[in-house]
C-alpha positions as CSV (number, residue, x, y, z in Angstrom):
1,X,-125.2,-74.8,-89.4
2,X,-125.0,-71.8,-91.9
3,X,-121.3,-72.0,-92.0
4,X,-121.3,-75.6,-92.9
5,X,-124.2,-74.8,-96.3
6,X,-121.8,-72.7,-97.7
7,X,-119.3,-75.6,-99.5
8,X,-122.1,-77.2,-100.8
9,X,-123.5,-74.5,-103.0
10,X,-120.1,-74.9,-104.6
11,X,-120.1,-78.2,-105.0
12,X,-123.7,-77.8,-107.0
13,X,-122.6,-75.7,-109.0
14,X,-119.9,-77.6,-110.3
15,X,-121.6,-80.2,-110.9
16,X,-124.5,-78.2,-113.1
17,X,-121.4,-77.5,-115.2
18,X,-119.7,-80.8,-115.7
19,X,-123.3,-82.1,-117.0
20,X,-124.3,-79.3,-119.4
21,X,-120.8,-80.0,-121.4
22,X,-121.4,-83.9,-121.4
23,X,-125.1,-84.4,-120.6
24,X,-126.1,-84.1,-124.4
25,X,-124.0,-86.9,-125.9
26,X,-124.3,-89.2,-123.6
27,X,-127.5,-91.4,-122.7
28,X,-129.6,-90.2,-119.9
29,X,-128.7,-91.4,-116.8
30,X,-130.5,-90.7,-113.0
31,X,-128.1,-89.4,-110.4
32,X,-129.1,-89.3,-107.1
33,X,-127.6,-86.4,-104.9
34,X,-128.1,-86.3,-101.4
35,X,-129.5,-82.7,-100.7
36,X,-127.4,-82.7,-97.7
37,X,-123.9,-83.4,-97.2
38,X,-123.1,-83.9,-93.2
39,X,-119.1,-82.3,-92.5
40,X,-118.0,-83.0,-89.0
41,X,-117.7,-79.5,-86.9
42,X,-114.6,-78.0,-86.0
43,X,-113.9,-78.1,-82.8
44,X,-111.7,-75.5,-81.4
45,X,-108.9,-76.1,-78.5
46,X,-107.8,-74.0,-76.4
47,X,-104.0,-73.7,-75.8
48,X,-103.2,-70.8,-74.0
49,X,-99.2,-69.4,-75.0
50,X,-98.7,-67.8,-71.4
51,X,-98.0,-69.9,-68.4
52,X,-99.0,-67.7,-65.9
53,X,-96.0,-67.9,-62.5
54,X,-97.1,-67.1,-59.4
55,X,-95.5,-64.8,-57.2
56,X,-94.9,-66.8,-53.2
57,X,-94.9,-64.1,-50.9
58,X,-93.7,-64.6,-46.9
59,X,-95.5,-63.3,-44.3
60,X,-92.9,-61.9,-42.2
61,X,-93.1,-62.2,-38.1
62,X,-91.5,-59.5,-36.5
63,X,-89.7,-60.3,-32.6
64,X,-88.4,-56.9,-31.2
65,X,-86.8,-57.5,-27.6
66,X,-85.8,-54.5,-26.2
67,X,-83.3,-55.1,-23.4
68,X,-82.1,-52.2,-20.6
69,X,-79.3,-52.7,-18.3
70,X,-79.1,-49.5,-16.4
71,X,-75.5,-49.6,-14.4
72,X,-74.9,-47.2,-11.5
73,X,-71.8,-46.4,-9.2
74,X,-72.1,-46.6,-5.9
75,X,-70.2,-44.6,-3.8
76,X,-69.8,-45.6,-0.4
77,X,-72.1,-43.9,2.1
78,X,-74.0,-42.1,-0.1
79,X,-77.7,-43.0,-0.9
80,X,-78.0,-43.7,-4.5
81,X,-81.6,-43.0,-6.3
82,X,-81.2,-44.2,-10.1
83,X,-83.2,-43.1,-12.2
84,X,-84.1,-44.8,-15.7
85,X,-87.2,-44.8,-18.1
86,X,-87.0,-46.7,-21.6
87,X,-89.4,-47.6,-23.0
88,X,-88.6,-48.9,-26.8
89,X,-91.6,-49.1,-29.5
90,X,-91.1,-50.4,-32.6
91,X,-92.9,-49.5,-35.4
92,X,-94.2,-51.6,-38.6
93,X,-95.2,-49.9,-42.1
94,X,-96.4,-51.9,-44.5
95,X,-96.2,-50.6,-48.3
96,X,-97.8,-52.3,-51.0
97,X,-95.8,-53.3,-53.7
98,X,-97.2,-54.7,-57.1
99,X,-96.6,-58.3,-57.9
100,X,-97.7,-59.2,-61.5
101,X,-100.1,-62.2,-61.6
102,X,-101.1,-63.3,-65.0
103,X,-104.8,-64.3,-65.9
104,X,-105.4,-66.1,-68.9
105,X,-108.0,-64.4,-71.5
106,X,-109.6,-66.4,-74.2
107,X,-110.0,-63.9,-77.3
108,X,-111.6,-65.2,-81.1
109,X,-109.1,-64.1,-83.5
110,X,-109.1,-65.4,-87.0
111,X,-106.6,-67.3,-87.0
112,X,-108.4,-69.0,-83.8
113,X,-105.1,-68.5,-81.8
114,X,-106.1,-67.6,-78.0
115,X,-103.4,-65.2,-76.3
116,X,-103.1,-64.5,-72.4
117,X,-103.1,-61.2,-71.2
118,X,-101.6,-59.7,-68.2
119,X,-103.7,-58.6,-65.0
120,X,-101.6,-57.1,-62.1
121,X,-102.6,-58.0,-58.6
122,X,-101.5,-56.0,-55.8
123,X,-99.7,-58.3,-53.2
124,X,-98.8,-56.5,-50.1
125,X,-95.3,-56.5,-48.9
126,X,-94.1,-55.5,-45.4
127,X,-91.2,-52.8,-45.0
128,X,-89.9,-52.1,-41.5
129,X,-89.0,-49.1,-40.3
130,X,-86.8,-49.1,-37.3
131,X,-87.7,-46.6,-34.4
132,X,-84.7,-45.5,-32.4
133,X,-84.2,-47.1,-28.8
134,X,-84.2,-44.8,-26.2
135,X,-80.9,-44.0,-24.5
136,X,-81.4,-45.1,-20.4
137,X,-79.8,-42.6,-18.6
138,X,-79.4,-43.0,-14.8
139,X,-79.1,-40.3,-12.4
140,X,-77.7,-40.7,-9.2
141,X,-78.2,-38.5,-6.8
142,X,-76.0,-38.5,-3.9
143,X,-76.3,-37.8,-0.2
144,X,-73.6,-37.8,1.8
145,X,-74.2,-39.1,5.6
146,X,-71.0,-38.6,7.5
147,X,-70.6,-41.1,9.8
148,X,-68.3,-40.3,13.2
149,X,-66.0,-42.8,14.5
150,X,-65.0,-42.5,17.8
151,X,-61.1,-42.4,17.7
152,X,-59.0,-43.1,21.2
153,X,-56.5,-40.4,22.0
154,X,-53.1,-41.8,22.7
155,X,-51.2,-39.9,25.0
156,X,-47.6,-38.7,24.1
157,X,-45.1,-40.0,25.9
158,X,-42.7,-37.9,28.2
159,X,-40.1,-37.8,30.1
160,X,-39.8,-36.2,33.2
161,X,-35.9,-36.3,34.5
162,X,-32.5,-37.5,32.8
163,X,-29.7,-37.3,35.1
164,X,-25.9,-38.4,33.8
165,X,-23.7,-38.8,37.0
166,X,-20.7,-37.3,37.8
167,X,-20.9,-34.7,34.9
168,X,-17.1,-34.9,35.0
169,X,-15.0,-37.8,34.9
170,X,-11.6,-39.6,34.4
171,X,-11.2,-41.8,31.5
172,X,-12.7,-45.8,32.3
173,X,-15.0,-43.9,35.2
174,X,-18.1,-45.1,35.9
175,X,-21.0,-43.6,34.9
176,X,-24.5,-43.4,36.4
177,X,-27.9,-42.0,34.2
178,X,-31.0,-41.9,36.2
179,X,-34.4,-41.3,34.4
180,X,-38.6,-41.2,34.6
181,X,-41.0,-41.3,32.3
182,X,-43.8,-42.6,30.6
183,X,-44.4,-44.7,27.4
184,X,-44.4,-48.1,25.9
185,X,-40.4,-48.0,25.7
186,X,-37.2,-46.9,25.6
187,X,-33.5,-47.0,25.4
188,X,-30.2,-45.2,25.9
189,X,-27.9,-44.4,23.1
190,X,-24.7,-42.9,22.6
191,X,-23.7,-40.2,20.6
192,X,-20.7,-39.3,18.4
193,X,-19.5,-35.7,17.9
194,X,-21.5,-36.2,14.6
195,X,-24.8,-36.6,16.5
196,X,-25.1,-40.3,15.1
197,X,-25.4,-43.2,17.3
198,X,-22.7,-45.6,18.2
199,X,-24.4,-47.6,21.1
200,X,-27.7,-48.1,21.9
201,X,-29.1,-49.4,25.0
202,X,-32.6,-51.2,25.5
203,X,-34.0,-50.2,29.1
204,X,-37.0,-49.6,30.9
205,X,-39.5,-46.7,30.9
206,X,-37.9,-45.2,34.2
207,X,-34.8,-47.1,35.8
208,X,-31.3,-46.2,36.0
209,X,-28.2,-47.8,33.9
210,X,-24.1,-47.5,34.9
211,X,-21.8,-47.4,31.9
212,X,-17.9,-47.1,31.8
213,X,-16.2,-44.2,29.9
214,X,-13.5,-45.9,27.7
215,X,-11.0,-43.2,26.9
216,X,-12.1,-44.0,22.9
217,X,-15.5,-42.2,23.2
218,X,-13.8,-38.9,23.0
219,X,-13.4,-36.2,25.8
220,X,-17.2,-35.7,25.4
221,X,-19.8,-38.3,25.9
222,X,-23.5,-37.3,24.8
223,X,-26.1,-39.9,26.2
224,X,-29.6,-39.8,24.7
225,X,-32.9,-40.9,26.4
226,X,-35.8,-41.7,23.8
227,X,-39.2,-42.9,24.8
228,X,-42.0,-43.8,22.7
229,X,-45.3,-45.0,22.6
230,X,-48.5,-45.1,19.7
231,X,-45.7,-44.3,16.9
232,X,-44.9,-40.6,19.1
233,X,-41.4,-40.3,20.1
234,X,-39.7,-37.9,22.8
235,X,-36.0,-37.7,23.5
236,X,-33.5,-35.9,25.9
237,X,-29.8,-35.1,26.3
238,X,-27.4,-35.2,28.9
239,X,-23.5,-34.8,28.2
240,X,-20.4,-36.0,30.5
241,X,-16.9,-34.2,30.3
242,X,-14.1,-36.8,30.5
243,X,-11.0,-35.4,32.7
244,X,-7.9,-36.6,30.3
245,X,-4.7,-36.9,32.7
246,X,-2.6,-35.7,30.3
247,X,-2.9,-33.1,27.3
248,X,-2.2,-33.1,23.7
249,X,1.6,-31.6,22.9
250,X,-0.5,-29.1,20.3
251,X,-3.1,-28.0,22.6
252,X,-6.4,-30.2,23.3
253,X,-8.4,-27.0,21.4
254,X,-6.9,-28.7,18.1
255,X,-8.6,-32.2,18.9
256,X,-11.5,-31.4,20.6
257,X,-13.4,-34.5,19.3
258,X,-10.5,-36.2,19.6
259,X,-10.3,-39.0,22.7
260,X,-7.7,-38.5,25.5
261,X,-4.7,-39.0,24.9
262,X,-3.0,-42.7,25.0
263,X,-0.5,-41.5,27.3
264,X,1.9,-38.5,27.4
265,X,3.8,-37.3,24.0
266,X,7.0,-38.8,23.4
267,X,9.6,-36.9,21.9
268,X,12.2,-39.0,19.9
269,X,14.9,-39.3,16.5
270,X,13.5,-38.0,13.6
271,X,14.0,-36.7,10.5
272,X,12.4,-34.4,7.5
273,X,12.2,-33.5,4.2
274,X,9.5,-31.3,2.0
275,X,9.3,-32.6,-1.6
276,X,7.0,-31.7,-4.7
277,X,3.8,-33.5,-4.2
278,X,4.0,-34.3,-0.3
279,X,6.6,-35.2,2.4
280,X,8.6,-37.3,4.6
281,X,8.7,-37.9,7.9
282,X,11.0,-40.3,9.8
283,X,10.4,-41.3,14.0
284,X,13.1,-43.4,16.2
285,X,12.5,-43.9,19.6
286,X,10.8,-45.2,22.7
287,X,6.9,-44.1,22.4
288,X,5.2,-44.8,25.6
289,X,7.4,-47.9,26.1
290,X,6.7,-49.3,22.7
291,X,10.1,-48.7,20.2
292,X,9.6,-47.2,16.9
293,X,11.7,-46.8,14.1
294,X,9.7,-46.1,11.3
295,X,9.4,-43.8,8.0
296,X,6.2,-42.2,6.8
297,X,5.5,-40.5,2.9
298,X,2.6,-37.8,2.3
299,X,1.2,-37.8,-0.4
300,X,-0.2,-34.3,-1.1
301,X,-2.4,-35.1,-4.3
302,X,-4.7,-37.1,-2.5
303,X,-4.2,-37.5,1.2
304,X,-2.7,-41.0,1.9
305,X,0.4,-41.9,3.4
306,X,2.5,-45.3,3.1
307,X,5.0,-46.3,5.4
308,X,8.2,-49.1,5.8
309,X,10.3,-50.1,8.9
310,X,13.8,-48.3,8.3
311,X,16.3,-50.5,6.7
312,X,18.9,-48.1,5.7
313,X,22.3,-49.4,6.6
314,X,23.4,-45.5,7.5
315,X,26.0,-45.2,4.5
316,X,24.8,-46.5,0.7
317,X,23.0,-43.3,-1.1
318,X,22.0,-44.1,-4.7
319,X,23.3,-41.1,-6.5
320,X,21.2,-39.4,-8.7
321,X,21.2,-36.0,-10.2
322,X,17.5,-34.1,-9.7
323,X,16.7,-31.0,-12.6
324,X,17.7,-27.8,-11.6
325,X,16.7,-26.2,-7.7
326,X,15.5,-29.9,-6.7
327,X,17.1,-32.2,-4.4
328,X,17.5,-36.4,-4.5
329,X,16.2,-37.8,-1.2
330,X,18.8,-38.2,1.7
331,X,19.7,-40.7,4.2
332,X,17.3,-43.3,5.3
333,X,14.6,-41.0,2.5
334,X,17.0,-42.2,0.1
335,X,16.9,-45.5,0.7
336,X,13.2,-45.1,1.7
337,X,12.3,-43.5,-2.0
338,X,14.3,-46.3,-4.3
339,X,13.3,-49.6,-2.6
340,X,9.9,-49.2,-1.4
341,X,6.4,-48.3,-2.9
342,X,4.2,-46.0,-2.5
343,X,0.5,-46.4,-2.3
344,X,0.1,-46.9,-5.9
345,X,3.3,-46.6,-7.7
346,X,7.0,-45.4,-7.2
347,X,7.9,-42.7,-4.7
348,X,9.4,-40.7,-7.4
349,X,6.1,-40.4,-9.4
350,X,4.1,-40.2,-6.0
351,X,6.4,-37.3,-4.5
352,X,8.6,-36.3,-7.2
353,X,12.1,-34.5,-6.0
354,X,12.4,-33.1,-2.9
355,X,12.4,-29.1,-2.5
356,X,15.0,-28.7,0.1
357,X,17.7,-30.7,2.3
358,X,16.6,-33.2,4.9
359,X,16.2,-31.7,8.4
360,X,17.3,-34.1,11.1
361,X,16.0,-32.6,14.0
362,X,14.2,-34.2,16.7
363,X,10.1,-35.4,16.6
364,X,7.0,-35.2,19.0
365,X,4.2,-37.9,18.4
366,X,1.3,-38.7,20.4
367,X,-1.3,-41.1,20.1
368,X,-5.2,-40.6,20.5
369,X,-6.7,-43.4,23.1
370,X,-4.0,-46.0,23.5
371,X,-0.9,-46.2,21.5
372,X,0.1,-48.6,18.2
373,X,-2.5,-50.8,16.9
374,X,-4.4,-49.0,14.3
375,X,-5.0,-46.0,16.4
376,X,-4.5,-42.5,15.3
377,X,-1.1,-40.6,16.0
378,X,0.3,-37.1,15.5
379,X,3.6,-36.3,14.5
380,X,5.1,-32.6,14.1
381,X,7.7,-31.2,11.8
382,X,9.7,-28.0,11.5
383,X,7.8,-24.6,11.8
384,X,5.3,-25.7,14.3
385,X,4.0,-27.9,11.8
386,X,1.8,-30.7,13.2
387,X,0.0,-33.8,10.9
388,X,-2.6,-36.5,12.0
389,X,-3.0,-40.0,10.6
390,X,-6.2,-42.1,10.5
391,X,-3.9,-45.1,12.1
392,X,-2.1,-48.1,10.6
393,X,0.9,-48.4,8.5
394,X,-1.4,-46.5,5.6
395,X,-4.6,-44.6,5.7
396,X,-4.8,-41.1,5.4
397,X,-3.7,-37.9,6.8
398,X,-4.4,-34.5,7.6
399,X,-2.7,-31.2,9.1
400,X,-4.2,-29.8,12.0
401,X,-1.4,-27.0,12.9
């Protein structure tokens, strides 16, 4: 209430003074002043400035799985004894951390103006640390258990005779091999000079076996014997001579792989002349009771002959001068040279010119097994001189003397 008295003092005062400067003129009058003047009170509100905001803070869970797949090798027979420990632990820290939370604070100030202050309140907040998971290492440790497996012994095979009969024959004689042994099978083959295999026989374990000797297999026939059995093999040899009736004209020590003869050399007509590259030969006569009339080229460079039936008419020569020391073909070479071809190409580029004049004398020729057909043959020439070809009217040739 002493706050309110305060005005009204004034307002007596004021008053004294207004009636001292008029009271005296003017008639007396009564006044009647209240000797107390009611004021409502102030009442003060309170509107606080600061709107306090409020900090949410989570709770956090925390799931930690730790999963641990040890994987081990196993190695076959062996006992394996892994070993593996892990055991993961993880680990939570918490660390405070300040959150501010603001408090309203009512303070008097004159100009009745409340003001919020500040108050910080610690609000926890959780950090995580992680711990490292421990590394699972498995350890295997191996024993070896041999284990024995009883393995059957298969025998080898053997043989125990192999007897070729007669050891010496004619040519187209029959044969006997005779032969024991043990295995799963066997067979008979038939070797070349080469050692390869040109027949081969399925027979029996131990039996016997008759084979012709046709004059082609040579003057030497190697028969074979194999037996097997379990993936083993064993073989033996035995060899036949073959009694040719007649001889080669060069000597049989030339052609010793060579099959007999076809029959007995025939010595007929011939002719032959030496060129550059190679040379000619030319045959006329009854071989064996076949007729031949024939004319061969040799071609040095690469081994191969060509040949033509002789159609000279036995006078037209072409004429043609050769370079210096050379000489043109002659006779039925002449004709032989300009009208038929060689292998590949002309006779001329093939042979070039011939070296020296045509010799006329007479010719030997033989052939191997039976004769014509495409079986080989020998022809000689001057100077002991003695060529074989492979067979045919072309092939290849050779010179064996």
């Amino acid at each position: 209430m002493s706050r309110n008295r305060f005005p009204i003092r004034i307002l007596f005062a004021f008053i004294g003074l207004l009636c001292a400067a008029g009271c005296a003129a003017a008639p007396e009058a009564t006044i009647e002043v209240p000797t107390l003047m009611v004021l409502p009170s102030v009442t003060a509100t309170y509107t606080p400035s600061v709107t306090p905001t409020f900090t949410h803070t989570p709770t956090p869970t925390v799931t930690f799985t730790a999963t641990l797949t040890p994987t081990l090798t196993r190695t076959p027979t062996a006992t394996d004894s892994p070993t593996a420990t892990a055991t993961p632990t993880p680990t939570i820290t918490l660390t405070p951390t300040a959150t501010d939370t603001p408090t309203a604070t009512r303070t008097a100030l004159p100009s009745d103006t409340p003001t919020a202050t500040p108050t910080r309140t610690l609000t926890p907040t959780a950090t995580f640390t992680r711990t490292p998971i421990p590394t699972a290492t498995a350890t295997a440790t191996a024993t070896f258990t041999p284990t024995l497996t009883p393995t059957a012994t298969i025998p080898a095979p053997q043989i125990f005779s192999f007897v070729a009969s007669p050891t010496l024959t004619a040519p187209n004689g029959t044969i006997f091999l005779t032969w024991s042994g043990e295995g799963e099978i066997a067979r008979i083959e038939t070797l070349n000079v080469q050692g390869f295999a040109t027949q081969i026989i399925p027979v029996p374990v131990t039996g016997n076996y008759s084979i012709v000797a046709a004059p082609q297999t040579g003057r030497v026939i190697n028969f074979r014997l194999v037996i097997t059995r379990g993936g083993q093999e064993t073989s033996r040899n035995a060899v036949v001579q073959i009694a040719c009736s007649t001889s080669y004209f060069f000597g049989d020590t030339l052609a010793p792989t060579a099959p007999c003869p076809g029959g007995p050399v025939s010595v007929v007509s011939g002719a032959y002349q030496p060129f550059q590259f190679g040379i000619m030969l030319y045959v006329n006569g009854n071989v064996s009771g076949t007729a031949i009339n024939r004319i061969y080229g040799l071609i040095s460079t690469n081994s191969t002959y060509g040949s033509a039936q002789n159609g000279w008419d036995g006078t037209t020569i072409r004429e043609e001068t050769p370079p210096t020391n050379f000489f043109r073909p002659q006779q039925m070479f002449n004709w032989f040279y300009y009208n038929t071809l060689a292998p590949v190409g002309g006779w001329n580029s093939a042979l070039g010119w011939a070296t020296q004049n045509i010799d006329t004398s007479a010719r030997s020729i033989q052939y191997e097994g039976a004769v014509g057909g495409a079986n080989p043959f020998y022809i000689d020439a001057p100077g002991g001189l003695v060529f074989r070809f492979s067979g045919g009217d072309s092939g290849t040739w050779s010179r064996i003397r």
